[in-house]
N, CA, C and O atoms as a CHARMM CRD file, in Angstrom:
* protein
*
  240
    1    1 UNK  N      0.82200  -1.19500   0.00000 PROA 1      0.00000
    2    1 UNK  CA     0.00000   0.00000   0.00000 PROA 1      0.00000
    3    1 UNK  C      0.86300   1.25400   0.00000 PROA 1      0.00000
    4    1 UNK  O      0.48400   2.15200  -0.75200 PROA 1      0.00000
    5    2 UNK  N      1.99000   1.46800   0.73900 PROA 2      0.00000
    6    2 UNK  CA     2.86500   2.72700   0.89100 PROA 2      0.00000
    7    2 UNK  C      3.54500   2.75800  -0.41300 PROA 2      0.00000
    8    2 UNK  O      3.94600   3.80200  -0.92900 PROA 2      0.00000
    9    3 UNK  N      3.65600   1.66200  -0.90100 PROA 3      0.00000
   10    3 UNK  CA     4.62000   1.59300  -2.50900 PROA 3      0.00000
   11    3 UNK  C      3.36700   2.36200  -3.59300 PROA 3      0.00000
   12    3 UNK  O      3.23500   3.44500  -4.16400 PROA 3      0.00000
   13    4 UNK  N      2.81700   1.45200  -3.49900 PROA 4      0.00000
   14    4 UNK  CA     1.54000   2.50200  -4.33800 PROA 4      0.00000
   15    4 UNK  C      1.48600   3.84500  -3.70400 PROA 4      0.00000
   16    4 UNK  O      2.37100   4.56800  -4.16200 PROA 4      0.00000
   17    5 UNK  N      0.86300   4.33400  -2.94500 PROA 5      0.00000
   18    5 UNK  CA     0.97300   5.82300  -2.89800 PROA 5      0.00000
   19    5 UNK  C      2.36200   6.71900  -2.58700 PROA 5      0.00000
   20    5 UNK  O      2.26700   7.87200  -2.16600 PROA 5      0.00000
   21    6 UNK  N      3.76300   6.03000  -2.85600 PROA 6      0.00000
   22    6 UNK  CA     4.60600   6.71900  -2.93800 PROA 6      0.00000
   23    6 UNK  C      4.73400   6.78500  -4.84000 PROA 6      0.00000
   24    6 UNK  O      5.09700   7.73700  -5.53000 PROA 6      0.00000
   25    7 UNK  N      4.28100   5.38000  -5.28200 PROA 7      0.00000
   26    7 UNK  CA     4.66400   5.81700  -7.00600 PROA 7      0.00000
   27    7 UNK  C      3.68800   6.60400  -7.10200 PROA 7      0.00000
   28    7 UNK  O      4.24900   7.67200  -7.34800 PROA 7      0.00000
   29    8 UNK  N      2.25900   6.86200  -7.06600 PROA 8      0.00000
   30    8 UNK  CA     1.20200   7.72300  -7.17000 PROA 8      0.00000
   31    8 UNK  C      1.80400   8.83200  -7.11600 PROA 8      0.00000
   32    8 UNK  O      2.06600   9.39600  -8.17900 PROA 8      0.00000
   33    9 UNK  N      2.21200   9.48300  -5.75500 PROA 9      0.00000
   34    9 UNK  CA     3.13600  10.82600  -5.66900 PROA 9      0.00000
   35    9 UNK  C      4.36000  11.10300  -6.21500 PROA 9      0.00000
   36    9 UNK  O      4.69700  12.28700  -6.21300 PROA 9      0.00000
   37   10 UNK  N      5.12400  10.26900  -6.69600 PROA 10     0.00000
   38   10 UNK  CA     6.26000  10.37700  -7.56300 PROA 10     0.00000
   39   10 UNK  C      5.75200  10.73900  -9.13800 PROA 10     0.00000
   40   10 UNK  O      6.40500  11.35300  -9.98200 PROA 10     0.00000
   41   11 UNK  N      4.41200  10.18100  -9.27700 PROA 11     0.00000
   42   11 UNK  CA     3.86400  10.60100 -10.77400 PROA 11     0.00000
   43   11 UNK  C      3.69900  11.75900 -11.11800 PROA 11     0.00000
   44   11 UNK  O      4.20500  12.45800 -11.99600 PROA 11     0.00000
   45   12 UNK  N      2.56100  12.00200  -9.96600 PROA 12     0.00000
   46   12 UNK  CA     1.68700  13.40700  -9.69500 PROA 12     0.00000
   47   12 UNK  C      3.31400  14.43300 -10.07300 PROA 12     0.00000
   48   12 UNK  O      3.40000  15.24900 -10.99100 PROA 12     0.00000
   49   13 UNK  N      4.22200  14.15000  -9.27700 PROA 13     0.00000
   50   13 UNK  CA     4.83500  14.95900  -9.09800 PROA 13     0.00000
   51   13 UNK  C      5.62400  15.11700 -10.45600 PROA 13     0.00000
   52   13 UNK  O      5.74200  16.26500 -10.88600 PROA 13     0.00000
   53   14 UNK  N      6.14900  14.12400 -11.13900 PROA 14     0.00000
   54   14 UNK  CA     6.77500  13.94600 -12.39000 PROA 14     0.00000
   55   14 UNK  C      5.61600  14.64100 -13.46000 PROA 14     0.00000
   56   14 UNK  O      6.10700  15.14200 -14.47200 PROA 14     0.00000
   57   15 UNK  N      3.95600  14.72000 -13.30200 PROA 15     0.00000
   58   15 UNK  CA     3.38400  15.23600 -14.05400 PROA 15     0.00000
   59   15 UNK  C      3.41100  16.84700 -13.72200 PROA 15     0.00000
   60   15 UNK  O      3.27300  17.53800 -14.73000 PROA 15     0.00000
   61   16 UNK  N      3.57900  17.63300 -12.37500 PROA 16     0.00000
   62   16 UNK  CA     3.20500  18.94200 -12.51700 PROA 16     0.00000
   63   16 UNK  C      4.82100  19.40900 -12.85100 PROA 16     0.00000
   64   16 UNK  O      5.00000  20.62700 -12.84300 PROA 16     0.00000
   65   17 UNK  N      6.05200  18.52000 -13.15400 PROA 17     0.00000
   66   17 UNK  CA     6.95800  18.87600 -13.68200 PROA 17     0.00000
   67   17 UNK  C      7.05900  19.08800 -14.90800 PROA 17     0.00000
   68   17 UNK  O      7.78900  19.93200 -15.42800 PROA 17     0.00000
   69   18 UNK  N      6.23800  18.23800 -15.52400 PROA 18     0.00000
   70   18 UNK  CA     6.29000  18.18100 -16.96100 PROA 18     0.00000
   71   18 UNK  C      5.65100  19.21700 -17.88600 PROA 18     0.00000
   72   18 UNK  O      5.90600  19.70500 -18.98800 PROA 18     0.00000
   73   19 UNK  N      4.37100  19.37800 -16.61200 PROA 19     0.00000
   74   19 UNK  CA     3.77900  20.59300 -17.41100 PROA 19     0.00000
   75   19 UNK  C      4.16800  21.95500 -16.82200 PROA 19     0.00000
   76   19 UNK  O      3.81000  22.90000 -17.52600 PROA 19     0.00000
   77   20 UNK  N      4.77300  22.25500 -15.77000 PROA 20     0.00000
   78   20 UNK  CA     5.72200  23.46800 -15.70700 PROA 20     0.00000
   79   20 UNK  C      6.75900  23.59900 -16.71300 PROA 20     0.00000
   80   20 UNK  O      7.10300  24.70700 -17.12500 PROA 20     0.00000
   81   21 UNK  N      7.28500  22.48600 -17.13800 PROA 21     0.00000
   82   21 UNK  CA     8.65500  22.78400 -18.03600 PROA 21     0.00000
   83   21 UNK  C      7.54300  23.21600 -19.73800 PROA 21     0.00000
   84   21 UNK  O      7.66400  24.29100 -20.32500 PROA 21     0.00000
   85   22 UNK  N      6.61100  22.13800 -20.17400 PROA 22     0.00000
   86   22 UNK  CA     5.83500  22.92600 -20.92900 PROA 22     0.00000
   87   22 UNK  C      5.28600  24.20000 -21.26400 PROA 22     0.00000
   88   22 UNK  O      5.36600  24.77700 -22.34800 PROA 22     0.00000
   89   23 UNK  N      4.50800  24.71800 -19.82500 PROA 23     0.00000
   90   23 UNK  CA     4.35700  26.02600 -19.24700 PROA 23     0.00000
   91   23 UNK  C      5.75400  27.32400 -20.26100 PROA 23     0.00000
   92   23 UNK  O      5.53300  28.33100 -20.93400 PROA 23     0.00000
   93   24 UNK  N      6.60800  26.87500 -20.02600 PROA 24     0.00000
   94   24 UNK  CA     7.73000  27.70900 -19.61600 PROA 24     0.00000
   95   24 UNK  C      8.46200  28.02600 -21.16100 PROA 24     0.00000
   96   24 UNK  O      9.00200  29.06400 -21.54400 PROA 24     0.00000
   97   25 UNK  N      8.23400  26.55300 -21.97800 PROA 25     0.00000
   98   25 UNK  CA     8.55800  26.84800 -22.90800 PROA 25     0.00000
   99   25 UNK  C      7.70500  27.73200 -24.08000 PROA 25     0.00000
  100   25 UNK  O      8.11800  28.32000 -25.07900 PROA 25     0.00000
  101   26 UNK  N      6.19700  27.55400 -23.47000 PROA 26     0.00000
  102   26 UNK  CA     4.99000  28.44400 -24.49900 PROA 26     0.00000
  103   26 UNK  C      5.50200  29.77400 -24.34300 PROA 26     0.00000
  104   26 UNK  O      5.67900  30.55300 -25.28000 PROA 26     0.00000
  105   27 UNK  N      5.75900  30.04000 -22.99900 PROA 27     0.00000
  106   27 UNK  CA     6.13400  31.24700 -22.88800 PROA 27     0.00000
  107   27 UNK  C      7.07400  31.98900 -23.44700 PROA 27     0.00000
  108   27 UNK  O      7.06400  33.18400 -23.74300 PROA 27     0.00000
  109   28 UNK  N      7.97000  31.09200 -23.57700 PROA 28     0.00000
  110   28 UNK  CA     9.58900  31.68400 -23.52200 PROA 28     0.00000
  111   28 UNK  C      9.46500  31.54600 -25.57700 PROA 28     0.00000
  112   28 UNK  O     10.43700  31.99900 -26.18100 PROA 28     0.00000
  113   29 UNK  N      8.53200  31.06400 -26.25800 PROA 29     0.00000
  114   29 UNK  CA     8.58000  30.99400 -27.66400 PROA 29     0.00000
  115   29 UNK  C      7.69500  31.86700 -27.42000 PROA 29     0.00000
  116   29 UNK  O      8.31400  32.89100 -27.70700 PROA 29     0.00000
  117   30 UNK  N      6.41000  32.28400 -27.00300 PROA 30     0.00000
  118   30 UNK  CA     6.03700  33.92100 -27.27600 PROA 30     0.00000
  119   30 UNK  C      7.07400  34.82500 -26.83700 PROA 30     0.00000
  120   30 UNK  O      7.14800  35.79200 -27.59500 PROA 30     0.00000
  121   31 UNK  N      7.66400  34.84900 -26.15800 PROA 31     0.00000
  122   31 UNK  CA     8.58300  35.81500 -25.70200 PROA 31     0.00000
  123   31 UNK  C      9.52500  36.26600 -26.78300 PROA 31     0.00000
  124   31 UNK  O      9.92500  37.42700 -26.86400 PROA 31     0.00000
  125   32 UNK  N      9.84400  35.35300 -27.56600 PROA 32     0.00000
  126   32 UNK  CA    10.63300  35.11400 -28.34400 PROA 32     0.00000
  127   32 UNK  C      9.83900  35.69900 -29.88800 PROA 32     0.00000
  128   32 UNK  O     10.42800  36.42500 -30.68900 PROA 32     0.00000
  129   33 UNK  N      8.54200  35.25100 -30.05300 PROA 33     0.00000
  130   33 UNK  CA     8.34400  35.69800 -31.55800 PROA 33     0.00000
  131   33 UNK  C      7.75300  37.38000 -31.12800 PROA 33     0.00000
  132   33 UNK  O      7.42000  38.11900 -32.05400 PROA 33     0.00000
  133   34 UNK  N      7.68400  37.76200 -30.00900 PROA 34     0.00000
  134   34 UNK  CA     6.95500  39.30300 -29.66700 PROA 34     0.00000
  135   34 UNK  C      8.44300  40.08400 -29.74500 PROA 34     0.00000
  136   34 UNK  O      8.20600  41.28900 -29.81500 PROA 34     0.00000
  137   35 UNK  N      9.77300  39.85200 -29.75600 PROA 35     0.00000
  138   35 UNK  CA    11.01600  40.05000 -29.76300 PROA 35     0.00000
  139   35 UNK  C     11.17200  40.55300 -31.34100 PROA 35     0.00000
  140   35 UNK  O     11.66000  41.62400 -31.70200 PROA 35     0.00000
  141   36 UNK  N     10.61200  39.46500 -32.21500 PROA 36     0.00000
  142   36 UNK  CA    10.67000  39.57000 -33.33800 PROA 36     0.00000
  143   36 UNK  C     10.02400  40.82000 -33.98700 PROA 36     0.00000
  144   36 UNK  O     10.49500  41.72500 -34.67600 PROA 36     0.00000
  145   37 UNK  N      8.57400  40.50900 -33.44800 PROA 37     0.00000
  146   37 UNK  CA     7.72300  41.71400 -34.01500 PROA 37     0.00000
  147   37 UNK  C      8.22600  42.83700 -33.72300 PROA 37     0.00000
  148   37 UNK  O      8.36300  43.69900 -34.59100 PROA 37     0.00000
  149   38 UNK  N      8.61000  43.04200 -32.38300 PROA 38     0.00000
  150   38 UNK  CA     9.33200  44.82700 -32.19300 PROA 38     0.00000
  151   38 UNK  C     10.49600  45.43700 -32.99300 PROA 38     0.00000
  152   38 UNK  O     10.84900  46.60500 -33.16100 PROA 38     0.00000
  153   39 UNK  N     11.10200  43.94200 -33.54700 PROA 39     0.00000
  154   39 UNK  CA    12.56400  44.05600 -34.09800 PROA 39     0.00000
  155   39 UNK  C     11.99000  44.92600 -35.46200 PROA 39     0.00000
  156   39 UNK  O     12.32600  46.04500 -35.85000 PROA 39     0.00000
  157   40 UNK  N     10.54800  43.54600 -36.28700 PROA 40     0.00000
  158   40 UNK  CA    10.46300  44.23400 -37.35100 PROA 40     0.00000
  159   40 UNK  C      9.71900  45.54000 -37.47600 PROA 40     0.00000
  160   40 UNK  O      9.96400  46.26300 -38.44200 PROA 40     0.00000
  161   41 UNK  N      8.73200  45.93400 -36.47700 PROA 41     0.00000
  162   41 UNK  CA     8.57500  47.18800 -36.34700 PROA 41     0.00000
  163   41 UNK  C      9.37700  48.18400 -36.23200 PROA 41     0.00000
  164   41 UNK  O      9.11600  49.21100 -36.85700 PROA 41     0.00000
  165   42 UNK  N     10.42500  48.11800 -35.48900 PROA 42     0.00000
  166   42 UNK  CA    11.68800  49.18600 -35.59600 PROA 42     0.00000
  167   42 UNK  C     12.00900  49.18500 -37.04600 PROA 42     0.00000
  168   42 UNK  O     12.39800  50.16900 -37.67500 PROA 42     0.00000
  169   43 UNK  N     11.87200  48.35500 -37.37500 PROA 43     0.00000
  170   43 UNK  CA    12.97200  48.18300 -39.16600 PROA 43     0.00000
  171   43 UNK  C     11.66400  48.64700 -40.17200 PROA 43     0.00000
  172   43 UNK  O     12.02400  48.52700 -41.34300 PROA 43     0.00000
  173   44 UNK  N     10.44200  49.07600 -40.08000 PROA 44     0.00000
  174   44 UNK  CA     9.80500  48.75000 -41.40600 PROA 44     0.00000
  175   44 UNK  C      9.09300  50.61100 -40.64200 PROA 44     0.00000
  176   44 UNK  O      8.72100  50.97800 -39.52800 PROA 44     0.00000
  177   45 UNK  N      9.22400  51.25000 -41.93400 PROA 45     0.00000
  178   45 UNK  CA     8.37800  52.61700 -40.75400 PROA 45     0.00000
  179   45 UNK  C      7.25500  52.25400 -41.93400 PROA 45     0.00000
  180   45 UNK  O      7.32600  51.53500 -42.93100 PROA 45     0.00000
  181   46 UNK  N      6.17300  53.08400 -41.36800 PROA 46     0.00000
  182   46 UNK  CA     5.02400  53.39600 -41.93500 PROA 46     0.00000
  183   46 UNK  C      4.88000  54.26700 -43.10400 PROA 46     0.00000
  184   46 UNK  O      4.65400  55.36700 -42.60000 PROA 46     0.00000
  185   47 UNK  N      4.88100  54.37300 -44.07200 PROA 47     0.00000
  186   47 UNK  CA     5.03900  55.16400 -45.66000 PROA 47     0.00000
  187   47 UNK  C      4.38300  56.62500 -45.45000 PROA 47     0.00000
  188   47 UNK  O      3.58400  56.99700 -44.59100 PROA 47     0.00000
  189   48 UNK  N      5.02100  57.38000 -46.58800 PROA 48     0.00000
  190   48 UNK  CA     4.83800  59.16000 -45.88700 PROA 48     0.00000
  191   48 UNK  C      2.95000  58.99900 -46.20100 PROA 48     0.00000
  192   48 UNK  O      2.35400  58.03200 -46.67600 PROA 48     0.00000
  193   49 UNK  N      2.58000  59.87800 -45.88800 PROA 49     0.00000
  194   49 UNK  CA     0.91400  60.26800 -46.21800 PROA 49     0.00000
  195   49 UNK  C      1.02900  60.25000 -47.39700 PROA 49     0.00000
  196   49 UNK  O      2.12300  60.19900 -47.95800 PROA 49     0.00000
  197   50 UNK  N      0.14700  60.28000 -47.86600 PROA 50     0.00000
  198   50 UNK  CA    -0.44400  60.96100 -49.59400 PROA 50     0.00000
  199   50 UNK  C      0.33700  62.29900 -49.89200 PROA 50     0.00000
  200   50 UNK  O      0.21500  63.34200 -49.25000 PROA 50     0.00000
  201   51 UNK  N      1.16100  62.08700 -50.97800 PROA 51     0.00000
  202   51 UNK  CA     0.90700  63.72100 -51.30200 PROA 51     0.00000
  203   51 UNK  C      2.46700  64.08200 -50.69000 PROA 51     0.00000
  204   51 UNK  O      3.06100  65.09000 -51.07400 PROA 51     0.00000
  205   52 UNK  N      3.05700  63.13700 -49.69100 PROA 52     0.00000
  206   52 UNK  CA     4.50900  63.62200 -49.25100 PROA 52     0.00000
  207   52 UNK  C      5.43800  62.98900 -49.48300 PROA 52     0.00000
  208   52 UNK  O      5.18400  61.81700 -49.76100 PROA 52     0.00000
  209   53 UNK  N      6.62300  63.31900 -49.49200 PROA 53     0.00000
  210   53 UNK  CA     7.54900  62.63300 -49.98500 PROA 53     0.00000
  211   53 UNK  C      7.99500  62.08000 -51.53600 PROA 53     0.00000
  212   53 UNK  O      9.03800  61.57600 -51.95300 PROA 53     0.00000
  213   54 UNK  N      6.90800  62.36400 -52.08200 PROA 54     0.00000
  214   54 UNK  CA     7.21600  61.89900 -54.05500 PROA 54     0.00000
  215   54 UNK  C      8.43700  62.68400 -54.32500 PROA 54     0.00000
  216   54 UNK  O      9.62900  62.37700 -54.35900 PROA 54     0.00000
  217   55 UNK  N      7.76500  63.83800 -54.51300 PROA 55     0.00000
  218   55 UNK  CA     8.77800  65.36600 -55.11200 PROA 55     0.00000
  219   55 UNK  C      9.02200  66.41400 -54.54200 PROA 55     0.00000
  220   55 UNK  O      8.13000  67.11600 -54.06300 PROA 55     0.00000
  221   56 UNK  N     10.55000  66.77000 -54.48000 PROA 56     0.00000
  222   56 UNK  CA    10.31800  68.31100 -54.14900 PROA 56     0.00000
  223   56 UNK  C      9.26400  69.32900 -54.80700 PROA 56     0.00000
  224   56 UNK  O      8.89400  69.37000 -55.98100 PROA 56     0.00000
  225   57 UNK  N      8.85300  70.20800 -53.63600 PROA 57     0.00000
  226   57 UNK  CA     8.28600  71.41400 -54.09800 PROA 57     0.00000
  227   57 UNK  C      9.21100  72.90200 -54.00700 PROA 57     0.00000
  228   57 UNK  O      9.36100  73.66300 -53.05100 PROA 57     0.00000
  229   58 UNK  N      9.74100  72.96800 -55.37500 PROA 58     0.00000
  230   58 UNK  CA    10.91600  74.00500 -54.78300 PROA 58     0.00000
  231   58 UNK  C      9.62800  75.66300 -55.26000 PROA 58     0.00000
  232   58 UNK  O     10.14900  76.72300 -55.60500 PROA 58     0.00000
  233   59 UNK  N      9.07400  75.61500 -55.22900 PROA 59     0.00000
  234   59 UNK  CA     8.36700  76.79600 -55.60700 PROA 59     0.00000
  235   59 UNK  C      8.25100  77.03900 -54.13900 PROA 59     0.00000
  236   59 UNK  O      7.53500  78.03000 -53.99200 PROA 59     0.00000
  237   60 UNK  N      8.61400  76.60100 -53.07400 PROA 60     0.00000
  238   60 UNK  CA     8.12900  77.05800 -51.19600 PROA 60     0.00000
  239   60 UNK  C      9.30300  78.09800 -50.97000 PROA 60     0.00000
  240   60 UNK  O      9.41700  78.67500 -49.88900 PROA 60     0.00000
C-alpha cells in the first residue's frame, strides 16, 4: 500500500513537472516571436501620407 501511494506521488509529481517545463517553454517561444515583431517594427516605418515625400516642391 505505501509503494503505491509513494509511485502515485512520484507521478503526480513527475506530471506537474512536466507541465511546468511545458508552461515555460509556451512562454519563452512567445517571448521570443513578440522580440521579433518589435525588431520588425523598428525596421519597417510606416510610408509618408499621400501627397509627401514623391517630389520636391521648390516653388516654397
Amino acid at each position: 500500500m505505501n509503494t503505491d501511494l509513494a509511485a502515485m506521488l512520484v507521478a503526480a509529481r513527475t506530471a506537474a513537472t512536466h507541465q511546468s517545463f511545458d508552461i515555460a517553454m509556451v512562454k519563452k517561444a512567445h517571448e521570443m516571436e513578440m522580440n521579433l515583431v518589435s525588431m520588425l517594427e523598428a525596421a519597417i516605418k510606416a510610408p509618408a501620407p499621400a501627397g509627401q515625400g514623391i517630389a520636391v516642391d521648390k516653388s516654397a
